[in-house]
TORGU-395534 format. One record per residue: x, y negated, z negated of N, C-alpha, C in turn. Coordinates in steps of 0.2 Angstrom, whole numbers, plus 5000, padded with zeros to 4 digits. Layout:
! residues N
XYZXYZXYZ
...
END
This chain:
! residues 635
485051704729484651634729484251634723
483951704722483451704716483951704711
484651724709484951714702485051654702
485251604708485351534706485051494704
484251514708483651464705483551494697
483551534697483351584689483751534685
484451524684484851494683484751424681
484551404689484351324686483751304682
483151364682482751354679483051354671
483151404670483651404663484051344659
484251324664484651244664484351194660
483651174665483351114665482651114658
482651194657482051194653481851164647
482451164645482651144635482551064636
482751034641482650944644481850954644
481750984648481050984649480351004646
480751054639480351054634480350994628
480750954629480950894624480550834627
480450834635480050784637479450784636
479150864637478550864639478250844631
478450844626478150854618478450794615
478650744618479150674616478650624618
477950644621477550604627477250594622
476750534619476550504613475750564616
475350574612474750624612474250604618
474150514617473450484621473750494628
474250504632474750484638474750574639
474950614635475050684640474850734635
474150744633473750774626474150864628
474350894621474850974622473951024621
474051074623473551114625473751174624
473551234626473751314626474151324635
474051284638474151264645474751244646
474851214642475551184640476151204638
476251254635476551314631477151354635
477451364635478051414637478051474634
477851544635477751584632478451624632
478551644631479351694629479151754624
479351814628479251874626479951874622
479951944619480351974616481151964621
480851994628481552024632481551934634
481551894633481451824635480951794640
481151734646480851704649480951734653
480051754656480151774665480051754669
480251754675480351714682479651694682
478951744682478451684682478151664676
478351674672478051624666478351544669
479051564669479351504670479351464674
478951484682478551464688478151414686
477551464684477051414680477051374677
477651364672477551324665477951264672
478151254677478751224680478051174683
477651234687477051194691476751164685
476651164682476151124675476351054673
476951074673477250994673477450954680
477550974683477450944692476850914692
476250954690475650934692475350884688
475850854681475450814677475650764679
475050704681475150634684475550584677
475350604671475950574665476550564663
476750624665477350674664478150614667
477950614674478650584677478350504676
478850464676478850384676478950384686
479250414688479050394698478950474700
478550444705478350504707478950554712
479150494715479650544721480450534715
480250534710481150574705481250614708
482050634709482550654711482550744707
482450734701482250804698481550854700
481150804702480350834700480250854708
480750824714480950844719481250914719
481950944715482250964716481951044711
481551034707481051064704480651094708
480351054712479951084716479951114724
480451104725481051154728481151204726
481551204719481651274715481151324716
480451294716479751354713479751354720
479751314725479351354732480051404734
480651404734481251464734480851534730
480851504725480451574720479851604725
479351574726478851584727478851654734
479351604738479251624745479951634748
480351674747481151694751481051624761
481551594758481751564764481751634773
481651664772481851714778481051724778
480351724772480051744775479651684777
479751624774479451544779479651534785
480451574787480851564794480451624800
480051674796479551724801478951694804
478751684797478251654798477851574806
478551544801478351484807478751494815
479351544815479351584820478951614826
478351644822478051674824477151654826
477051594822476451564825476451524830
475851534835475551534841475551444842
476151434842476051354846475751334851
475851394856475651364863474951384865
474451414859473751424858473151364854
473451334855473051284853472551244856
472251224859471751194862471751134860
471551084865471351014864470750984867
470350904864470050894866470050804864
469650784868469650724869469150704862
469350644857469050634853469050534850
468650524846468750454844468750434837
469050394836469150394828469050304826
468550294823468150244821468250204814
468850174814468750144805468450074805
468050054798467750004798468249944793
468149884794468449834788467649784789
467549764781467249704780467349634779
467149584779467349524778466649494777
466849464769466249434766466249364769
465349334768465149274773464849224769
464849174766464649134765464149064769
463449094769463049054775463148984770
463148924775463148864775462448824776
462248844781461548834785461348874787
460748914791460448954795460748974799
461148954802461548984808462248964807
462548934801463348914798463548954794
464248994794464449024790464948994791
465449024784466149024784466349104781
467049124783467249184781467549154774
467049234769467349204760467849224759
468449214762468949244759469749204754
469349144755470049084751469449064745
469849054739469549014734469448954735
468948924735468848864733468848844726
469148774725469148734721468448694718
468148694723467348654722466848674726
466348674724465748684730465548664735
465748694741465748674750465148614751
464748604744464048554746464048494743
463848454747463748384740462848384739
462848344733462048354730462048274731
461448254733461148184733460448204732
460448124726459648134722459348044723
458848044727458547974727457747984721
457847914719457147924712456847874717
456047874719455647834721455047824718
454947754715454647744710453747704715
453147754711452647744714452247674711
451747644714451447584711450447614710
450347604705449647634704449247564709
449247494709448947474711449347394715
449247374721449547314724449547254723
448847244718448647164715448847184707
448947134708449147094698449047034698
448447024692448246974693448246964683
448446894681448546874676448046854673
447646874667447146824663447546764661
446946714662447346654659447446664651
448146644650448146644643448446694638
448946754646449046814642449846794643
449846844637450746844634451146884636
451846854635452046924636452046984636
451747014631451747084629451247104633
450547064633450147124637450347114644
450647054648451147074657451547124656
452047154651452347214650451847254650
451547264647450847334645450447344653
450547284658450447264662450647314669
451247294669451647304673452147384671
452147404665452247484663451647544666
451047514668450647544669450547534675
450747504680450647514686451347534689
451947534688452447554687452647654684
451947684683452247754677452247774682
452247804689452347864693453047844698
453347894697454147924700454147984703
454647994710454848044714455548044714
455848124711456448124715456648194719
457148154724457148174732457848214729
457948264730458748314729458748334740
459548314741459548314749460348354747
460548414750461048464748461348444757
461948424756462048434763462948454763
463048514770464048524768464348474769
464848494765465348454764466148474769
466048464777466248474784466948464780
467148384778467548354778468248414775
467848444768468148444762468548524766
468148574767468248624771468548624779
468648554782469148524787469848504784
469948504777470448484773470648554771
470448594770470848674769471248704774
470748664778471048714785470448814786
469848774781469548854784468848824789
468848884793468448884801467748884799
467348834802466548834801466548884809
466148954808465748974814464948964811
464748934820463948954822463749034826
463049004826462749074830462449014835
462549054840462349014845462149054851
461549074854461449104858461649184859
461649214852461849294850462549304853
462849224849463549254849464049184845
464349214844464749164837465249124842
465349064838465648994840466148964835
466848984835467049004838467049094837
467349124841467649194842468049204836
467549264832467949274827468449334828
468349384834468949404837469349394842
469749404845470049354851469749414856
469749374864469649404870469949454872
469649514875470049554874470249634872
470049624865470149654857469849714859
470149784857469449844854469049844848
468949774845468749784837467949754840
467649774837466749754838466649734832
465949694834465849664824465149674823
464649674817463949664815464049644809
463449614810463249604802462749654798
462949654791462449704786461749684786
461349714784460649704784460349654781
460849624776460749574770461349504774
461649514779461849464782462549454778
462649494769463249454766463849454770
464049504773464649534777464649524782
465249534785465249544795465649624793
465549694796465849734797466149724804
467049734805467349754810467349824813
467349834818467549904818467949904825
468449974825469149974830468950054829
468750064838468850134840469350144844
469750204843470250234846469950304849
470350314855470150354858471050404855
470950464854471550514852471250574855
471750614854471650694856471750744851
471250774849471150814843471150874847
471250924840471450994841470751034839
470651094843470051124841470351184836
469651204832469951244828470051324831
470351374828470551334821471351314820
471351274825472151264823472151204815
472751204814473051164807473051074807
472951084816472951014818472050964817
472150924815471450894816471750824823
472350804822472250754825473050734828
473150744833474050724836473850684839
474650644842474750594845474650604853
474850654856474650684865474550754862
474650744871474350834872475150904874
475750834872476450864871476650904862
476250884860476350894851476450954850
476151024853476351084850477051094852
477151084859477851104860478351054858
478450994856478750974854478750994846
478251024842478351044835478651104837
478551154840479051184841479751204842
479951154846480551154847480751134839
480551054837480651024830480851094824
480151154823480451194820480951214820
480951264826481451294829482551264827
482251214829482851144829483251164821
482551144815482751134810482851204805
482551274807482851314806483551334804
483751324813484351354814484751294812
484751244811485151184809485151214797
484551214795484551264788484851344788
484751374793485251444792485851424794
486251374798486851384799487151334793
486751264791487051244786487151274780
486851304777486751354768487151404770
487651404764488151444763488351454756
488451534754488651584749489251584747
489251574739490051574737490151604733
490751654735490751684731491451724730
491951754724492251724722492751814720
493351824724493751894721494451884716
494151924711494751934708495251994705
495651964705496252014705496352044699
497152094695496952134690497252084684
497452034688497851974681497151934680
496651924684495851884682495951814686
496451824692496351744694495951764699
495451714701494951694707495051664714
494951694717495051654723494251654726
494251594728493351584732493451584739
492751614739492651614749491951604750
492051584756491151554755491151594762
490351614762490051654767489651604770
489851594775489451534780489251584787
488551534792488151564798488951554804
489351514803489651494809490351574807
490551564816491351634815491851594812
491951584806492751524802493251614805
493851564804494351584806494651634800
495051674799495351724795495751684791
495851714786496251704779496551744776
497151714775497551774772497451774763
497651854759497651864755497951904752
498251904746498751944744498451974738
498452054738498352114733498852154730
498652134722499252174719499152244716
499552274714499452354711499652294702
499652374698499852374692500852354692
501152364698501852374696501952284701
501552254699501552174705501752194712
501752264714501652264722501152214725
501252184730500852134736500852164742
500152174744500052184751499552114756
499752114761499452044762498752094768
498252054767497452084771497452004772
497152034780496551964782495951944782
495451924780494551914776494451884782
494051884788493551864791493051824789
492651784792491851794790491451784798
491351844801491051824807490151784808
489951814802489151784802489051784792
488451774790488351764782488451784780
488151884784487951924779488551974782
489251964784489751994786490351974783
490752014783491452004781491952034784
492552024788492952084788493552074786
493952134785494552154781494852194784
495652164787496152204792496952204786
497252254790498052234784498252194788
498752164786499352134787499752194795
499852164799500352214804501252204801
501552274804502252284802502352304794
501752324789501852294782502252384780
502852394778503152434775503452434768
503252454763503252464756503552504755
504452484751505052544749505052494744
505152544737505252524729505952514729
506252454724506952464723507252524720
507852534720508152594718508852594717
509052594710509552584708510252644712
510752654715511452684718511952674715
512352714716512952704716513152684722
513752634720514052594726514952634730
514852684729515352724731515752694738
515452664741516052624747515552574752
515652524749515252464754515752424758
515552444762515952394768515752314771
516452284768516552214768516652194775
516352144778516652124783516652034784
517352054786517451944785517451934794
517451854794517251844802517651774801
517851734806518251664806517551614808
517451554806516751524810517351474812
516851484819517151444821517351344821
517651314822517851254818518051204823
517551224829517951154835517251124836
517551064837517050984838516551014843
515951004845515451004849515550944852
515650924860515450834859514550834862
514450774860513750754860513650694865
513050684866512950624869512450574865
512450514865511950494859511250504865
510850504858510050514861509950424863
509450434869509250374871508850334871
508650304867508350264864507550254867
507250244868506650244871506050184869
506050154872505850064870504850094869
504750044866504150064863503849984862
503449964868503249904870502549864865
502249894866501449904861501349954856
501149884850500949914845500149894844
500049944841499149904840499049924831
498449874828498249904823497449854821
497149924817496349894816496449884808
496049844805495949864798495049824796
494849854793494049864792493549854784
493549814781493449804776492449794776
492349814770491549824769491249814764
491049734761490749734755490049744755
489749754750488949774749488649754740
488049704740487949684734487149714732
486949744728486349774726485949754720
485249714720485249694713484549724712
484049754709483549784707483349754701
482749724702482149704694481649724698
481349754692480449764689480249744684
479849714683479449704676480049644672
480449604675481249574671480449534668
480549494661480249454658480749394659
481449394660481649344661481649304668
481249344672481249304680481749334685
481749334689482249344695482249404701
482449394707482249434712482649484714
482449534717482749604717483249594724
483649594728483949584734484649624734
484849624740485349674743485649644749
486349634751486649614754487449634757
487549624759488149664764488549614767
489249644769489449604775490249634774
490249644782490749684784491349634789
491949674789492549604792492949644796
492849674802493249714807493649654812
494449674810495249654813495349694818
495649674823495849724830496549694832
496949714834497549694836498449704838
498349684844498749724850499449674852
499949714850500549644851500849694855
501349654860501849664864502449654864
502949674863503649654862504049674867
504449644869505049674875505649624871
505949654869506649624865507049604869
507149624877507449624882507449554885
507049564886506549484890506349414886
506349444878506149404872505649374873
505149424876504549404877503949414872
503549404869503049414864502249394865
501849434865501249434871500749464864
500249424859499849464853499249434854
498949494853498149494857497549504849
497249464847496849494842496149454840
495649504841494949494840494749504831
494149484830493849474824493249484823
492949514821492249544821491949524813
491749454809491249464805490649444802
490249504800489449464800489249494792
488749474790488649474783487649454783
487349514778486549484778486249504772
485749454769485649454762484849464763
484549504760483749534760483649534753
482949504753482649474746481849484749
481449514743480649524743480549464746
480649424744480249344746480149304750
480949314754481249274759481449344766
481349394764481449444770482249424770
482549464777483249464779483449394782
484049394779484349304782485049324783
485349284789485949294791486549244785
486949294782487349234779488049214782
488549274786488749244789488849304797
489249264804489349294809489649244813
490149274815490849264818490949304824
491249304829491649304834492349274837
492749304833493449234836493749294842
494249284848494749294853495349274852
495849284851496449224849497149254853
497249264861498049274862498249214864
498949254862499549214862500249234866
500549204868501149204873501749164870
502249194868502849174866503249204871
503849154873504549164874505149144870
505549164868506049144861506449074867
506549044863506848964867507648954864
507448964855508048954850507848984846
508348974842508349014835507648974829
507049034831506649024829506148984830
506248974839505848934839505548934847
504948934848504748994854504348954860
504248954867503848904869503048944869
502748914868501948964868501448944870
501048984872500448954873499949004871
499248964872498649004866498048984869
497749054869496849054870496649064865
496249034864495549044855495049044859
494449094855493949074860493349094850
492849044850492249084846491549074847
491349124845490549124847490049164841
489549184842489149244835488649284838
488749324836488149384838487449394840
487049344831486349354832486149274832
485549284834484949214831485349174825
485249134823485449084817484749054817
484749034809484148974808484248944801
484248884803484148824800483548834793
483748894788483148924782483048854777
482248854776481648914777481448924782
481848864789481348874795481548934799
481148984800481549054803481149074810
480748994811480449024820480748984825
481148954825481448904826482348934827
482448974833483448984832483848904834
484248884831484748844828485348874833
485548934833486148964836486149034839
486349054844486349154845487149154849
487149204853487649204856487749194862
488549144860488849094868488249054868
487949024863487548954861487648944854
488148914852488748894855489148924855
489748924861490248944859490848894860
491348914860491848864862492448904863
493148894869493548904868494348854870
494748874868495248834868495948854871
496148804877496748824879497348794880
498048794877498448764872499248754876
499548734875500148754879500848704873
501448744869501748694866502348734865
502448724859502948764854502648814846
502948844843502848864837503448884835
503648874827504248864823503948914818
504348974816504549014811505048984805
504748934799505348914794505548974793
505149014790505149074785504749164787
504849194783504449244783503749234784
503249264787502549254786502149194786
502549134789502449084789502449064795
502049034800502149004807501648944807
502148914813501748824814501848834822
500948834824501048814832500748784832
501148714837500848644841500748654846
500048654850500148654856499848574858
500348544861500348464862499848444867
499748494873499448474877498948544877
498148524873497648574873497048554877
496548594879495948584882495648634880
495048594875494148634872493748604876
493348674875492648674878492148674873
491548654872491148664867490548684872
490248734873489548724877488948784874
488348744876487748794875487548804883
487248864885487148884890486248874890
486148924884485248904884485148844880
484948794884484548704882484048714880
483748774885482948764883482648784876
483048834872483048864866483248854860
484048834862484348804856484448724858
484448664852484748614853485348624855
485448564857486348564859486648514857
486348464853486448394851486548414843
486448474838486548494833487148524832
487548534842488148574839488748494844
488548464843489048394846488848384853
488448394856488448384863487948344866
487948314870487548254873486848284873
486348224875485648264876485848244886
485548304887485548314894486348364897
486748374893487248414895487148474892
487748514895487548584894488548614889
488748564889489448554887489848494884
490348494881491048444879491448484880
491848404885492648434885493148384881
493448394880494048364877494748404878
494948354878495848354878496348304876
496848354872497048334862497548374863
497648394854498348414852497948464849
498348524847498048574841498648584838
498648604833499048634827498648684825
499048744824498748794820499348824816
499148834809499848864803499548914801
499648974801499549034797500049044790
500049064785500649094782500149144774
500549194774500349234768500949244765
500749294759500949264753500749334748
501249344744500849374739501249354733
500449304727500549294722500849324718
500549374715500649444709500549504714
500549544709500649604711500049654713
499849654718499449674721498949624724
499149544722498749494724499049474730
498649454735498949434741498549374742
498749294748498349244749498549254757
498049214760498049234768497849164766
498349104772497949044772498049034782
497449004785497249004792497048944794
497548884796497248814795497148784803
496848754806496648724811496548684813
496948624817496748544818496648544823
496348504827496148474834495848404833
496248374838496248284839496248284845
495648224846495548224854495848154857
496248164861496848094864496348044867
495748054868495348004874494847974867
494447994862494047984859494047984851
494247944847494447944840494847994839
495547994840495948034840496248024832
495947974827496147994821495548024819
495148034821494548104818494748164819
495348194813495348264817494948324815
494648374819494048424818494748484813
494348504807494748544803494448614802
494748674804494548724804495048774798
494648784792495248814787494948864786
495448924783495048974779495548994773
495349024769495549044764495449114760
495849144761495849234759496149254753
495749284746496549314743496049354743
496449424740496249494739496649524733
496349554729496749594724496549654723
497149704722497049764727496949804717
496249824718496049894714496149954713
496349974721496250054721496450054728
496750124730497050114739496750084744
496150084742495450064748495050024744
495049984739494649954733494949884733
494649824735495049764733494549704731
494649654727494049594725494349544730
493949524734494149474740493549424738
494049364738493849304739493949274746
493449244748493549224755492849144758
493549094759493249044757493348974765
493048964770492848944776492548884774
493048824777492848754778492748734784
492348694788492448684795492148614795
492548564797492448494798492448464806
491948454810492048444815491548364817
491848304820491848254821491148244825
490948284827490448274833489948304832
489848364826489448404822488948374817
488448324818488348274813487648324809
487648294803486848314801486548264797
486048264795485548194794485548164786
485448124787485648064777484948064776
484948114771484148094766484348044759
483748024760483647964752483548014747
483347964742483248034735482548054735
482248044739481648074741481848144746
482348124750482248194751482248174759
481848124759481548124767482148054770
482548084778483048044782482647974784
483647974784483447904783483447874790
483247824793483047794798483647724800
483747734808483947674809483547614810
483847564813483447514816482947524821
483147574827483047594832482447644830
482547664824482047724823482247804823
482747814826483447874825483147884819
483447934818483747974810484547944810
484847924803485547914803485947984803
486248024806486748044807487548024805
487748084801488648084799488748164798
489548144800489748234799490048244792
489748304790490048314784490248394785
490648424778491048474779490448544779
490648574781490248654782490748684778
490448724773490748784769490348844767
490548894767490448974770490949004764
490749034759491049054752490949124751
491149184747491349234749491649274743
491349294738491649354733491349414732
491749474732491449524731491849594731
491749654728492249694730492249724735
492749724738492649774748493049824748
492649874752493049944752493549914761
494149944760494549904765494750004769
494949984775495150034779495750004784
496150034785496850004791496850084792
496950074800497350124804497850064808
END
């Protein structure tokens, strides 16, 4: 273990002398501290320790903290430091179950700055305001020095001015500062009072363990939240655990993770023979099984030995049984006796083997795509996000050639989710379909059958941005379908089943959570039924070479209600194959259903209205789109 790490140290140093001195002077200043000292006989294990911690320790050095290197570094020095068998004694052998506990409480404070309004009115200052919470009103009231004016006979204008400026010269103005309730009723931010040595409204809710005061200057309200916990008396390591099960539960956890690190780490290492080829074995905790191996002399003699590995630090080696070793040796052939024999030449009869009918076949195939997109600091704008979406096929057919009966049973499992900083996670797609089928052959190529479909979805669904509010979950809604007709094979991979006489169900079970009138169904029902006709066509294909199309089309017409509105269920597949398990799928879901309506906005945006006052309601097409490369799986 020390030559390995010695080793990697060696590796990584000359990278790491080019970083550490590549670093501009004001960002990571070189020192005598700095330095890698190298003797004569070279670098020593602890020069090189040091010099390793030096650069761990400098906060410039790495651009992230938890790097993959500066991790794997500092791994390296604690193996140096301290041999793994003697950290395995160690925490071995410390006193777990000596610990002591006591009851304790642990008190954190937060602030919230206040903005008095009045004497007894605050608000919490924590939103910018646009303008000052106060309006200022100024009244001027003008004083009169005397209440008689009386005119000599005979005076002019100018001296009635000179008049009336002088009993007229003294003025008051009134400043009246009152809140502005309305403006701070428009933000949406809370006026509390004090009222009777206690705030109006409650700035914690009832209940709460958080307590409040104010600072001695009033600018703040200090919260405070006391927790009662169980701390550890000294001197144990512990200041503060979750119960009073903690040591023994940390002990098993070591215990646990020990023996899980001794059994996992394993030694490789490598024997060779007098021609210089290698053979490896690895020295592992667990008892592996023997292995055979062949040893030569100088004259290419082989003897076969079997290698053991009972435990890490064991090996065993047994011979070969029966092994007897005689060199060739050139004779004379003075008299070898020939002996000839007649083989014999007559028929054997047989019976043919008998065939053994093999009724059910089953087969899964499992495809997984994943999309990753990472920005920091982008100047050109845009958001970091990450997405998924997996497509698991199941499927069980029956054949009896006998009966010419056919009986194929197949479920579908697909869900897909896209998470972005801004928006958090959102459902983009989720699926549930059930689909058997019953064929009898009638004629050539053409079968009578009947068909259950049934779909529904996994999680919540929502109508985004609004995400408190579910729209859809599972069996709300679901629907299934049950069919009875013919289906026609023209061709290879190609099929068309009528079933002339079908009956769907469309129902939400929970009313009270989701709409139901969002997925076609009345207000005050729990369901629609109809019955209609279905057609469904399957047929695949492969374009080019390695390029395949999957097309999956869907109709249903209901005979009692607009039977020319038919509900269209399509989908569209192609895949082009990459790699044995590698393919770029395209995958493209239209769904058109008559009773499905969504609302007519104007070009403002906001729907549009009937007479009656309604929203106008029409149906249009649902499409659900899909490129990406997917790692695929069949068994």
């Amino acid at each position: 273990m020390f030559r390995f790490s010695f080793l990697l140290a060696l590796l990584f140093f000359p990278v790491l002398i080019v970083k550490a001195y590549s670093v501009p002077q004001d960002r990571f200043p070189v020192n005598e501290t700095d330095t890698l000292f190298i003797s004569e006989e070279g670098i020593s294990p602890d020069n090189a320790s040091d010099y390793l911690i030096r650069l761990l320790d400098s906060e410039d050095l790495f651009r992230d903290r938890e790097d993959t290197l500066k991790i794997s570094l500092r791994r390296l020095i604690d193996h140096y430091m301290e041999p793994f068998d003697s950290v395995r004694t160690r925490l071995l052998e410390f006193p777990y179950d000596s610990i002591e506990l006591r009851q304790g409480y642990i008190v954190s404070h937060d602030t919230l700055p206040l903005r008095w309004l009045e004497e007894n009115t605050f608000i919490v200052d924590t939103v910018a305001l646009e303008k000052d919470p106060f309006i200022k009103r100024q009244t001027v009231v003008m004083h009169a020095l005397d209440d008689t004016l009386e005119y000599p006979y005979g005076a002019t204008a100018l001296n009635v001015q000179a008049v009336m400026d002088s009993i007229l010269q003294l003025s008051d103005t009134i400043t009246e500062v009152v809140v502005d309730y309305a403006y701070l009723e428009a933000r949406g931010i809370e006026v509390f009072r004090i009222e009777e040595d206690s705030i109006r409204p409650p700035l914690i809710p009832p209940g709460s363990r958080l307590s409040l005061s104010f600072l001695p200057d009033s600018t703040k309200i200090v919260l405070s939240d006391t927790r009662q916990v169980i701390m550890a008396e000294e001197p144990s390591p512990f200041y503060i655990v979750p119960n009073s099960s903690m040591p023994d539960s940390l002990k098993q956890s070591v215990e646990t993770l020990l023996s899980h690190t001794f059994e996992r780490d394993s030694i490789l290492i490598h024997f060779h023979d007098i021609n210089g080829a290698r053979t490896p074995f690895w020295l592992t905790a667990s008892d592996d099984p023997s292995y055979r191996y062949w040893i030569k002399n100088a004259e290419n003699d082989s003897i076969t030995i079997w290698m053991g590995n009972p435990s890490k630090h064991e090996v065993t080696l047994s011979l070969e049984d029966d092994i007897f070793v005689e060199r060739l040796e050139k004779k004379p052939a003075d008299d070898i006796p020939i002996t000839t024999a007649d083989p014999d030449r007559s028929l054997v009869s047989i019976s043919p083997i008998e065939e053994i009918p093999a009724f059910w076949s089953t087969s899964v195939s499992n495809s997984f795509s994943m999309n990753q997109n990472y920005l920091s600091n982008w100047a050109r704008g845009g958001e970091s996000s990450f997405s998924f979406m997996f497509d698991v096929n199941a499927r069980a057919r029956y054949d009896n050639k006998e009966s010419k009966a056919h009986w194929t049973t197949s479920t579908r499992l697909r869900f897909g989710s896209t998470r972005t900083k801004e928006h958090g996670t959102r459902i983009s797609t989720d699926i549930i379909e059930l689909n058997s089928q019953f064929n009898k052959e009638f004629v050539n190529k053409l079968d009578f059958s009947t068909v259950f479909y049934m779909k529904t979805q996994i999680a919540e669904g929502f109508k985004y941005p609004n995400d408190s509010v579910p729209v859809s979950k599972f069996l709300n809604p679901g629907s299934f379908t049950l069919g009875m007709g013919a289906e026609y094979e023209p061709f290879s991979n190609a099929k068309i089943n009528f079933s002339i006489l079908s009956y769907r169900n469309t129902f939400v079970l929970d009313t009270v959570n989701i709409n139901q009138r969002n997925h076609g169904i009345e207000r005050g029902k729990r369901s629609r039924q109809e019955m209609g006709g279905q057609m469904v066509i399957r047929h695949s294909a492969e374009l080019l070479e390695g390029l395949e199309v999957s097309n999956t089309l869907r109709l249903f017409s209901n005979y009692l209600r607009k039977p020319q509105n038919i509900d269209v269920d399509w989908e569209l597949t192609l895949e082009q194959q990459l790699h044995w398990n590698f393919t770029v799928r395209f995958n493209f879901h239209l769904i058109y259903n008559d009773n499905v309506r969504f609302p007519v906005l104007d070009s403002e945006g906001d729907p549009v209205l009937l007479p009656d006052g309604s929203e106008k309601k029409v149906p249009r097409p649902q499409i659900n789109q899909f490129l990406g490369i997917t790692l695929s799986l069949r068994l």
